[in-house]
VEXKOL-595755 format. One record per residue (C-alpha): residue in three letters; y, x, z. Coordinates in steps of 0.05 Angstrom, whole numbers, padded with zeros to 5 digits, always signed. Layout:
ALAYXZ/...
//
This chain:
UNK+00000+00000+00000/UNK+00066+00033-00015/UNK+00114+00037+00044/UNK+00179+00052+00009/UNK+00162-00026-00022/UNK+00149-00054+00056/UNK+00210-00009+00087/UNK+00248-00039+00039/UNK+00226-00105+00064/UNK+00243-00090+00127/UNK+00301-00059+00122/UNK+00341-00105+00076/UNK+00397-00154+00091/UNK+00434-00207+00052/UNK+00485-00269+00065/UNK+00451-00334+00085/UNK+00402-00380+00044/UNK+00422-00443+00054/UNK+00357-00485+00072/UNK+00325-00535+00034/UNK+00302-00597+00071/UNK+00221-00589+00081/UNK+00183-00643+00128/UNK+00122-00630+00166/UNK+00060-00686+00165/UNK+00082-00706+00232/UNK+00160-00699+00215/UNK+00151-00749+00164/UNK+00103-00794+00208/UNK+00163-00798+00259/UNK+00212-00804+00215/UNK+00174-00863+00172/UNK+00150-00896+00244/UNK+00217-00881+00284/UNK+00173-00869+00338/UNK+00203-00831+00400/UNK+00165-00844+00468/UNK+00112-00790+00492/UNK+00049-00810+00513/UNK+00028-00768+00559/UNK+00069-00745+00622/UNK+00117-00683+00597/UNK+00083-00643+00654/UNK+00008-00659+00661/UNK+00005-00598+00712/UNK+00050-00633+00751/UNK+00054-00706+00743/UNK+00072-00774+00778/UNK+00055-00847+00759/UNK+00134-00865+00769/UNK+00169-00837+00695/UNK+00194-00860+00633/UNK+00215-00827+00579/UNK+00287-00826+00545/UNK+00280-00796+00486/UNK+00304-00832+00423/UNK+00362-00854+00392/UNK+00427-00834+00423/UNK+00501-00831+00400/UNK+00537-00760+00404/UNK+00614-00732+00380/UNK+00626-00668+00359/UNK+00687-00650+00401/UNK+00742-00583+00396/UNK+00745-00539+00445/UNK+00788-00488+00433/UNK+00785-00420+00486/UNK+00706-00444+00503/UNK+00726-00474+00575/UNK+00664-00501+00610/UNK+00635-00576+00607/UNK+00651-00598+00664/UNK+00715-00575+00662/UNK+00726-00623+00598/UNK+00780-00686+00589/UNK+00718-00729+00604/UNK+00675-00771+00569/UNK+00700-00793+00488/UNK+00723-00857+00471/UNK+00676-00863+00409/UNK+00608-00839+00399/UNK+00609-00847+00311/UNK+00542-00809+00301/UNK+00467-00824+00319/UNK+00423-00771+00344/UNK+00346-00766+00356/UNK+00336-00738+00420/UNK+00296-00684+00433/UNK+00328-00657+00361/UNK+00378-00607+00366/UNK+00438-00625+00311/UNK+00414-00578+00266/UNK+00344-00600+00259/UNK+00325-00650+00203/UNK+00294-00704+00259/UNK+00360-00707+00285/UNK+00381-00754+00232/UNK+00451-00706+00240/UNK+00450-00645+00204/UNK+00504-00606+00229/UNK+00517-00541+00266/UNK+00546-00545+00334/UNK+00602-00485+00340/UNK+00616-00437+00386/UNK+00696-00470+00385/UNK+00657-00547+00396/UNK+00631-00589+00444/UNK+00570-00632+00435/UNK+00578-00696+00463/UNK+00513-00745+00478/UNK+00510-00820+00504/UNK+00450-00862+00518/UNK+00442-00934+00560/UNK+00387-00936+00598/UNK+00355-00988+00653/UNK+00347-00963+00723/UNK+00279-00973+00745/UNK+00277-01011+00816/UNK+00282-00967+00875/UNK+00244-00982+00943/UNK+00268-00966+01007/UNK+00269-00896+01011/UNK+00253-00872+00940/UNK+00300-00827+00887/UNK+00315-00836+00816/UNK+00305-00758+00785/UNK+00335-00746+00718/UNK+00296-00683+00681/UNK+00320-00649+00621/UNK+00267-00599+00596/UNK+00323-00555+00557/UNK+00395-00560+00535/UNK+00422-00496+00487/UNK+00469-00475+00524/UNK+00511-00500+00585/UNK+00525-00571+00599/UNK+00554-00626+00641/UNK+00512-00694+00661/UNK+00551-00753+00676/UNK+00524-00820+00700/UNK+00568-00876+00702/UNK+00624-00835+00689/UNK+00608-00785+00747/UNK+00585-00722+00748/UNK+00512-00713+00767/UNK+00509-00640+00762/UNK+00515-00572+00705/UNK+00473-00522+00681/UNK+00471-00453+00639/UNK+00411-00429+00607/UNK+00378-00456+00537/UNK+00302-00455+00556/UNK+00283-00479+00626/UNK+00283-00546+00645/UNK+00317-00569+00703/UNK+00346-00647+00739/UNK+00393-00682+00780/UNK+00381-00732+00832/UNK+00416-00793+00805/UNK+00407-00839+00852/UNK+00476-00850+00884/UNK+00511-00860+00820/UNK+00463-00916+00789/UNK+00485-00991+00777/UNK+00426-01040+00786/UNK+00390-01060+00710/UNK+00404-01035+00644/UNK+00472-01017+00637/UNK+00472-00944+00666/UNK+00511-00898+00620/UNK+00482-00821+00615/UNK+00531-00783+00574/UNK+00517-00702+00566/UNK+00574-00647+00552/UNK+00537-00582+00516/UNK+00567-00523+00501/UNK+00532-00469+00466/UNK+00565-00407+00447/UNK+00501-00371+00411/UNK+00508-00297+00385/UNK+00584-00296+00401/UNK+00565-00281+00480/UNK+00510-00235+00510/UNK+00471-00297+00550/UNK+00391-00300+00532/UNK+00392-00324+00461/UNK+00321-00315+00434/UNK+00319-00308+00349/UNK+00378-00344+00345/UNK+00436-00336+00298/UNK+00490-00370+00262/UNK+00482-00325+00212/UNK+00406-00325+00212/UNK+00372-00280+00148/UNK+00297-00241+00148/UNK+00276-00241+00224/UNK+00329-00282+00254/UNK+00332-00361+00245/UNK+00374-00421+00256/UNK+00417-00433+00319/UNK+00404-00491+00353/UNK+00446-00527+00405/UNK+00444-00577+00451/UNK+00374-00627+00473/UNK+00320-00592+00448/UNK+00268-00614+00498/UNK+00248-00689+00533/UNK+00296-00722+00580/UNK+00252-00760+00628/UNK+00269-00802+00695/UNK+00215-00795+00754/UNK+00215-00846+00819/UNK+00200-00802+00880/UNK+00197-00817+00947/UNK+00252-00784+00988/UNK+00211-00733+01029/UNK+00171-00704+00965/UNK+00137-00638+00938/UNK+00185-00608+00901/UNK+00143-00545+00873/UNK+00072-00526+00873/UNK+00040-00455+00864/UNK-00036-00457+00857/UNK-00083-00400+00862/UNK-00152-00408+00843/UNK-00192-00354+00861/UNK-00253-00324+00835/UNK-00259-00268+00873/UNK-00236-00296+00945/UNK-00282-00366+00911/UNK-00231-00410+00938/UNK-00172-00454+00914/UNK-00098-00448+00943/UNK-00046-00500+00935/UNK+00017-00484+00973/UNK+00077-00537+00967/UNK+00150-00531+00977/UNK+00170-00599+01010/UNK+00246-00635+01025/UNK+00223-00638+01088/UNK+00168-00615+01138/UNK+00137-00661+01191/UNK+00076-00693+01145/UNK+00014-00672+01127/UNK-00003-00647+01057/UNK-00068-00672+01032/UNK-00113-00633+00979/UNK-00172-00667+00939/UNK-00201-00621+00893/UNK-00238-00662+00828/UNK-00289-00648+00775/UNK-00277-00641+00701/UNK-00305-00717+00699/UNK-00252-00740+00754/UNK-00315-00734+00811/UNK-00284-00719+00888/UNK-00308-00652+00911/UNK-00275-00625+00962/UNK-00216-00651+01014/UNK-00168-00607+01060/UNK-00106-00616+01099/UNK-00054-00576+01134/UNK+00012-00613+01179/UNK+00075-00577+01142/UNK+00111-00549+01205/UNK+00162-00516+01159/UNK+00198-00541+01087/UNK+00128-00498+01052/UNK+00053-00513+01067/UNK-00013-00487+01046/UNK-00085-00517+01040/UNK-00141-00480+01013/UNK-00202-00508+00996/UNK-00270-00468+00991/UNK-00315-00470+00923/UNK-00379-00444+00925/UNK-00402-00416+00853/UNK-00338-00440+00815/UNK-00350-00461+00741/UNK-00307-00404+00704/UNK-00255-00422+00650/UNK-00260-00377+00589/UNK-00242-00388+00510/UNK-00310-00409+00502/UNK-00317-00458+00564/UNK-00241-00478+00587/UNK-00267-00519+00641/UNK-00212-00548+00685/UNK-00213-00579+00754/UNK-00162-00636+00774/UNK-00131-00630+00839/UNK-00093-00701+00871/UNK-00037-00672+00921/UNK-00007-00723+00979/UNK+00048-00712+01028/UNK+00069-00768+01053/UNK+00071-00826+01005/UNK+00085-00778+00948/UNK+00027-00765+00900/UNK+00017-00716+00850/UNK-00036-00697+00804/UNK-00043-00634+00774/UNK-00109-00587+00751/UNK-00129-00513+00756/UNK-00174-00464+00726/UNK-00221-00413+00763/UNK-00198-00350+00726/UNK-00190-00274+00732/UNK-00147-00233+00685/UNK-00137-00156+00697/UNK-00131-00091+00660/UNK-00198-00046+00682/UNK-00239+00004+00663/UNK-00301-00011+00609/UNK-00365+00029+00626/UNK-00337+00091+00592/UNK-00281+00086+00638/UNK-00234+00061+00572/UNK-00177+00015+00602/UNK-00183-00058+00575/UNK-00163-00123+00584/UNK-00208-00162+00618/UNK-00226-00241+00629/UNK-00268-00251+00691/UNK-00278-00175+00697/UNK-00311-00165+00625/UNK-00282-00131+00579/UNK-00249-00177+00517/UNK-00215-00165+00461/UNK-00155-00196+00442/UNK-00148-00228+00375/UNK-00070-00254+00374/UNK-00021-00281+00326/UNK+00050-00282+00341/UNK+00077-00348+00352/UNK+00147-00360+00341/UNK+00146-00432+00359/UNK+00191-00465+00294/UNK+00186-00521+00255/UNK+00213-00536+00185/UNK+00236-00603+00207/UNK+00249-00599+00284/UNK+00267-00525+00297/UNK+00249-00499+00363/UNK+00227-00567+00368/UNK+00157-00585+00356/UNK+00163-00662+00324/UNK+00095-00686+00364/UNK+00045-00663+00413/UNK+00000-00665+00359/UNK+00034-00616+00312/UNK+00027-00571+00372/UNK-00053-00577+00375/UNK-00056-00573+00302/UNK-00030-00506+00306/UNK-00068-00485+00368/UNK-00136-00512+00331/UNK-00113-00470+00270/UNK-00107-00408+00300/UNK-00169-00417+00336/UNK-00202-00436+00273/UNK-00183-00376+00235/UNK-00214-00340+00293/UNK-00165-00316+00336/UNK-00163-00320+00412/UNK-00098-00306+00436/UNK-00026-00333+00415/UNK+00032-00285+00431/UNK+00091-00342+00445/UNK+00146-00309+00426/UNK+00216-00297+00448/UNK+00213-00375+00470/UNK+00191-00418+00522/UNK+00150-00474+00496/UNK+00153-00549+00522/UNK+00103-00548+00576/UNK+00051-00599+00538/UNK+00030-00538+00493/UNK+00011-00495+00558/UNK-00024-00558+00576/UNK-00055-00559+00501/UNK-00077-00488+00510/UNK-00105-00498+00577/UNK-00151-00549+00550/UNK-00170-00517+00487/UNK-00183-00443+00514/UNK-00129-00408+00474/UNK-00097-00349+00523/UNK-00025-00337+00516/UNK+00026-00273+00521/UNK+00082-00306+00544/UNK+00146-00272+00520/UNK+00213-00276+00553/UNK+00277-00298+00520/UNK+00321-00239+00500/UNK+00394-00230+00480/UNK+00447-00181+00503/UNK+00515-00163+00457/UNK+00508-00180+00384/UNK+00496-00150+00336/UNK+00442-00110+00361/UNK+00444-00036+00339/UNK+00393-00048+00284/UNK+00383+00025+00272/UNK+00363+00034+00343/UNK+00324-00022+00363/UNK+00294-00042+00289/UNK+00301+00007+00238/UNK+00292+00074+00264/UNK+00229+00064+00306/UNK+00198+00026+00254/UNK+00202+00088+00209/UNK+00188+00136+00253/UNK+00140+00138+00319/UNK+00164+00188+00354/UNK+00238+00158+00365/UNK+00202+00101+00392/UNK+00187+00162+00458/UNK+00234+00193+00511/UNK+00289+00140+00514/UNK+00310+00116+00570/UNK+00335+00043+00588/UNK+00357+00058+00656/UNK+00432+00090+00643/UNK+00496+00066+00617/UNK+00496+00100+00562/UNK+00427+00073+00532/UNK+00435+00003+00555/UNK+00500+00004+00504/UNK+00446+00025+00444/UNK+00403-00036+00470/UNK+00460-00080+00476/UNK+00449-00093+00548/UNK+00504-00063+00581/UNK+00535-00126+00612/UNK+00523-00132+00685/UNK+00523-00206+00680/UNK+00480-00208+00615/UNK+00433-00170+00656/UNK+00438-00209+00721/UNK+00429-00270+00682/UNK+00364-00243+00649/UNK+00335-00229+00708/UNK+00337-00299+00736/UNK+00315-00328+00676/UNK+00247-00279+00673/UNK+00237-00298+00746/UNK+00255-00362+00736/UNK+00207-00367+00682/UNK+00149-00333+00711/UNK+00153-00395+00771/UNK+00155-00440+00719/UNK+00099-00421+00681/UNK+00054-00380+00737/UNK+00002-00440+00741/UNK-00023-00447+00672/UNK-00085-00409+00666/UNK-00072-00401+00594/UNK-00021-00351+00602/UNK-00056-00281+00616/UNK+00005-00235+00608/UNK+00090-00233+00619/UNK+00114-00201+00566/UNK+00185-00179+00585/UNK+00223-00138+00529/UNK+00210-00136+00461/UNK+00229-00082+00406/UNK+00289-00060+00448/UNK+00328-00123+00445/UNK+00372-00126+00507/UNK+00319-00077+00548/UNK+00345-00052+00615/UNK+00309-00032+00671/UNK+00243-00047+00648/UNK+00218-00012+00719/UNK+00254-00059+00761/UNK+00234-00115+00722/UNK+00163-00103+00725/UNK+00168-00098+00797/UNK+00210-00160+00807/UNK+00161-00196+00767/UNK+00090-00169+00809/UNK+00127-00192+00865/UNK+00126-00263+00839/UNK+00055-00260+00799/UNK+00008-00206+00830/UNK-00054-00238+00791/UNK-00024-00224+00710/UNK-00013-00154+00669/UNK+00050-00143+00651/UNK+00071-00109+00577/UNK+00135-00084+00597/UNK+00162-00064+00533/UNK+00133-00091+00477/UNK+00144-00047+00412/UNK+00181+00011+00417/UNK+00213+00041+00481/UNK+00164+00050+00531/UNK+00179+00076+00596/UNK+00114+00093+00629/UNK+00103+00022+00663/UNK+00066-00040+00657/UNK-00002-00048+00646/UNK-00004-00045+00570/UNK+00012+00019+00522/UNK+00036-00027+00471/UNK+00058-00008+00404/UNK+00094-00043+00340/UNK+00059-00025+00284/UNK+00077-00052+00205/UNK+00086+00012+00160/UNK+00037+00064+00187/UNK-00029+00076+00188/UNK-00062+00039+00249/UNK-00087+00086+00297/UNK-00106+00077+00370/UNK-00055+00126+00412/UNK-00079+00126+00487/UNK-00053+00172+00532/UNK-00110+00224+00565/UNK-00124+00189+00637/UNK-00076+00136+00626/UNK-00091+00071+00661/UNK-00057+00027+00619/UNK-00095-00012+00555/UNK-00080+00003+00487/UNK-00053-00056+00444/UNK-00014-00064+00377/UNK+00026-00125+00399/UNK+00052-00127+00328/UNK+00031-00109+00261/UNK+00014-00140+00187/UNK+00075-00191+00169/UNK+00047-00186+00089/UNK+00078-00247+00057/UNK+00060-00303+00008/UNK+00114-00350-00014/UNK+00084-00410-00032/UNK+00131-00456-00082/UNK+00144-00522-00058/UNK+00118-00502+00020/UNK+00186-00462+00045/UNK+00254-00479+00062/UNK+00289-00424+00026/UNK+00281-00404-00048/UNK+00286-00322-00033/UNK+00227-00305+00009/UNK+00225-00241+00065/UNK+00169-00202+00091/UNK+00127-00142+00080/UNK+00096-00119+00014/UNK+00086-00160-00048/UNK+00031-00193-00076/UNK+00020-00207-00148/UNK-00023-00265-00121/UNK-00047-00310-00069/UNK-00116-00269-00091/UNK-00087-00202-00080/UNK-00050-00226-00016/UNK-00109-00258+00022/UNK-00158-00195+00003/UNK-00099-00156+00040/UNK-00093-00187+00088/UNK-00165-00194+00106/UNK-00176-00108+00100/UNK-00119-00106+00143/UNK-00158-00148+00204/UNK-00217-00115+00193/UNK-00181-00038+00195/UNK-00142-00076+00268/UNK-00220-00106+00296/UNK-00256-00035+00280/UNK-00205-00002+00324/UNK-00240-00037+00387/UNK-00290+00018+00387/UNK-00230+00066+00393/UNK-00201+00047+00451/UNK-00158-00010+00430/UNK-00160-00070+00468/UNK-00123-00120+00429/UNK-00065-00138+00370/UNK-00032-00182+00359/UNK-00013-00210+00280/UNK+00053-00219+00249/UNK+00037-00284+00241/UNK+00023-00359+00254/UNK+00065-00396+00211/UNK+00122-00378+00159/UNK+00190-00386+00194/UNK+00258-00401+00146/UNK+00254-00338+00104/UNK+00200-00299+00134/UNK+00143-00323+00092/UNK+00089-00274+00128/UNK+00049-00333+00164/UNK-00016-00351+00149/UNK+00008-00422+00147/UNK+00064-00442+00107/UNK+00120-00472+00142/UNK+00115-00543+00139/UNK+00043-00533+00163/UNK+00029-00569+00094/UNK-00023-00504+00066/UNK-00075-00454+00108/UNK-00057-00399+00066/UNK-00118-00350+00089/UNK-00173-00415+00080/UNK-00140-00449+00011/
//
C-alpha cells in the first residue's frame, strides 16, 4: 500500500462540504410515524415505575446574544416560539424538523406544555435532562428551576415547588453553546467540521423525562459484584438516613434469591449479599442478575453482572487483558456514535442494537465509544448483548488544536510520539490544554463520568486522552480516576504521548507497518487502539459528495480484500504479545467514509 497516497489522506484539509440530507431506516420510520415516546425506562440500571417521557414536539426561537452572557442571566422567556422542534434532536439534525445551526452569538430557546402527574403526600416531581450542548437555564412556570454547563452528562431539577396542578405547566429551556470558540470539553465537534471532525450540535440532544419520588429517596447507587470476594455490594446515597435499605437479589428469569438489609445511620448505606458459585457474564454468556432496592417507600430496580476485568500476566508471563482472569483478546471497532439523520443522536433504541448486533456479527467483541458519552440505553444494550466497551472521555481544550503536534507529526513518525511531557506549561500549550479552567472542568467531567457509568459491566476500560487532544496530567488523572474505579484498566493516553502510566501501552497505528512494541518487563498490555480507516464511498449511502479516509480503492473488490489482510496481519499479532486493536471503524461519519457500514446504516460494506 503506498503511504505517500494514505499520508496524503491524512494530512489534507479543505473548506466545508455542505451535507446532503441522508435518512437512516429508523430516521425515516420516525419521521413517517411521528413517533416520539421511549418504551423502555431511559435508565434500566436504575429505574422507577413513576416516569414519563417528554420527548416530542416542542416550539423553540433562535435568540441574539451578543457578548455570550449566561442563560440565566437572559431578558427571560420570548414572547413567540415560531419554530417546531423534535426533542431529543439537536437543531442541526435532520429529525429535528429545524435545520439550522445554533451560533456561538445565539441563544436556543425551547418550550413545551406538559401535565403534572398527581403528587401524594410526601412525594417529588424530578425533571431529568440526559444532555443539553452546552449551558442552559430551566424555567417552570416562568421560574427558574435550576442551570447547568457541560454537553454530555445528564443531570435534573426538583420541580416540585414551581408546578400548577394539571396540564398547563410551562417548561421553557435557555441553551447556550459556544462550541470550538471556547476551551470547554467539546468532543469531534466543529463548526467548521471537514475529514475527522463533524457537525456541531447544540442544545437537547438526549431524553427529558419526569420521575415521581418519594421525598426521602436513593439518590445514587454504586454496585459491586464480586467474583473474587463471591458476593454482591450495593451501597446507596440517601436524602436522608433513619430507614432501612432493603436488597433482593433476582435471577435472570425474575426468581428471588437472596434478601439483606442494613438501617442507614448516615445519608450512605451498604448491604451485601453472599452468592455462592456466581453464574459469570462474558461475550459468550452475558448473564445478568436483577437486583429490587427499597428504602423506605422508594423502589428501584436495577441489575448487575458477576465480572472480573484486569490486566495480568498469560502463562509466559506476557501482560494481557483479561475477562474473569483468562486471557482475551480484544477485537474493537471504534465507535464514534453519529447518525446521518440524528447526529450524536441515535433516532431509536433500535438503531442502537442494530449496530451493536453488527459489529458483533462481523465478529468483533469490543466497541471503543469514542470521544462521546452515549445515552445510557446502549450501555444497557451492550450489557445484555455481551459487547465490552472502552469508554472514552470527551476532549477539548483551545481550538485549533496544533495539528502538527497532536495529528500530523506522530502519525508520520513513531518516535515523536516518545519523551514528551504533558505535565509543564509549556507542553500543555502544544496540546491545547493550558487553561486552568479548561482543565479543572475536564477533570470533573472524567470523574463525573466514571460515577455515571462505573455500574455497567459492559464497560471494561476509561479511556482518558486520546491522540494528544487537550492531554494534561495524564498521571494525576489516572490516579484520580483509580480512586473512583479500583476494579477497571485504565489507557491513559490513547495514541501518541504516553507517559509511562496506565495499564495499557497503547499505540495509534494507520501508516506503518503493524508491529507489537512492548517494553522488556513492562507490566502494561500491548494494544493498537487505532489503526486501518481504508475507505469505500458508496454513491447514494453518504452525506457528502467528496469522500475522506485512507488509501483508495479502485473497487468495493479491491477495498474489502484490504481490508480483510489488514485484520488478519492485526489478529496474528496476538501470538506477539498484542492484546487487542481496535478498528478505524464502525460506521462512515459525514466525510470520513472508512466504516464498514455506510452511514445511513443502509449497506454492510465488508458482507455485501
Amino acid at each position: 500500500m503506498d503511504i505517500r497516497r494514505m499520508l496524503a489522506g491524512r494530512l489534507r484539509t479543505h473548506e466545508r462540504q455542505d451535507p446532503l440530507p441522508l435518512w437512516t431506516p429508523w430516521g425515516e420510520e420516525l419521521r413517517a410515524e411521528d413517533k416520539d415516546a421511549p418504551t423502555t425506562h431511559p435508565h434500566p440500571q436504575f429505574a422507577r415505575d413513576a416516569w414519563g417521557s417528554l420527548n416530542g414536539w416542542w416550539e423553540c426561537a433562535f435568540a441574539s446574544n451578543p457578548g455570550g452572557p449566561a442563560p440565566e442571566r437572559t431578558a427571560g422567556v420570548p414572547a413567540a416560539f415560531p419554530l417546531r422542534i423534535r426533542v431529543p434532536f439537536s437543531p442541526e439534525a435532520l429529525l429535528s424538523g429545524v435545520g439550522r445551526q445554533l451560533k456561538p452569538d445565539e441563544l436556543l430557546w425551547y418550550r413545551c406544555m406538559f401535565e403534572a402527574p398527581a403528587l401524594e403526600a410526601g412525594e417529588r416531581l424530578l425533571l431529568h435532562f440526559d444532555a443539553v450542548d452546552y449551558a442552559c437555564a430551566c424555567y417552570v412556570n416562568g421560574r427558574l428551576a435550576g442551570t447547568h454547563a457541560g454537553g454530555y452528562l445528564p443531570f435534573s431539577f426538583d420541580v416540585t415547588d414551581l408546578l400548577l396542578p394539571g396540564e398547563n405547566n410551562e417548561l421553557a429551556l435557555c441553551v447556550r453553546d459556544p462550541s470550538d470558540t471556547e476551551s470547554h470539553p467539546r468532543g469531534k465537534q466543529l463548526l467548521q467540521c471537514g475529514t475527522i471532525w463533524y457537525t456541531a450540535q447544540s442544545g437537547i440532544w438526549q431524553d427529558v423525562w419526569w420521575e415521581r419520588v418519594p421525598e426521602n429517596h436513593i439518590e445514587e447507587l454504586l454496585i459491586d459484584a464480586s467474583q473474587d470476594a463471591g458476593d454482591v455490594s450495593v451501597s446507596a446515597r440517601i436524602v436522608r438516613p433513619g430507614e432501612e435499605l432493603r436488597l433482593s437479589l433476582l435471577s435472570a428469569e425474575g426468581a428471588l434469591l437472596a434478601r439483606g438489609a442494613m438501617v442507614a445511620t448516615e445519608k450512605s448505606v451498604a448491604v451485601r449479599i453472599p452468592v455462592k458459585a456466581p453464574h459469570l457474564w462474558c461475550p459468550e454468556d452475558p448473564y445478568l442478575y436483577g437486583l429490587r432496592i427499597e428504602y423506605g417507600a422508594d423502589v428501584v430496580t436495577s441489575y448487575c453482572a458477576f465480572r472480573t476485568v484486569s490486566v495480568e500476566p498469560d502463562a509466559e508471563g506476557v501482560p494481557r487483558f483479561c475477562l474473569n482472569h483468562q486471557p482475551l483478546f480484544l477485537r474493537g471497532l471504534l465507535d464514534q456514535g453519529y447518525w446521518s439523520d440524528g447526529l450524536l443522536t441515535a433516532p431509536s433504541a433500535s438503531a442502537l442494537e442494530a449496530d451493536i448486533k453488527a459489529a458483533r456479527d462481523l465478529g468483533f467483541n469490543m466497541l471503543r465509544k469514542h470521544i462521546k458519552v452515549e445515552r445510557d440505553r446502549w450501555y444497557w444494550l451492550c450489557d445484555r448483548l455481551g459487547m465490552l466497551v472502552w469508554q472514552d472521555m470527551v476532549s477539548g481544550g483551545t481550538a485549533p488544536y496544533n495539528m502538527w503536534q497532536v495529528n500530523q507529526k506522530p502519525t508520520i513518525s513513531r518516535f515523536a510520539c516518545g519523551h514528551f511531557r504533558d505535565d509543564t506549561a509549556s507542553h500543555q500549550v502544544r496540546l491545547s490544554s493550558a487553561d486552568p479552567a479548561f482543565q479543572e472542568e475536564w477533570m470533573r467531567d472524567c470523574e463525573d463520568t466514571v460515577r455515571y457509568l462505573r455500574n455497567h459491566p459492559c464497560i471494561v476500560t476509561w479511556v482518558l486522552f486520546n491522540e494528544g487532544w487537550g492531554q494534561f496530567n495524564a498521571r494525576d488523572a489516572v490516579r484520580r480516576v483509580r480512586a473512583i474505579d479500583p476494579t477497571r484498566p485504565i489507557d491513559a493516553t490513547s495514541g501518541w504521548f504516553d507517559q509511562g502510566c496506565g495499564d495499557f501501552v497503547s499505540e495509534h497505528n494507520y501508516f506503518r507497518k503493524l508491529r507489537v512494541h512492548l517494553p522488556r518487563g513492562s507490566s502494561r498490555a500491548f494494544v493498537i487502539s487505532e489503526f486501518g480507516g481504508l475507505t469505500w464511498h458508496v454513491k447514494g449511502h453518504s452525506s457528502f459528495l467528496e469522500p475522506y479516509g485512507y488509501a483508495g480503492f479502485t473497487s468495493l473488490r479491491e477495498w474489502r480484500r484490504a481490508v480483510r489482510a489488514l485484520l488478519d496481519k492485526v489478529n496474528a499479532l496476538e501470538v506477539k504479545g498484542l492484546s487487542g486493536y481496535v478498528y478505524t471503524q464502525l460506521s462512515d461519519v459525514e466525510e470520513e467514509t472508512n466504516g464498514l457500514l455506510s452511514y445511513d446504516r443502509r449497506v454492510n460494506k465488508l458482507l455485501l
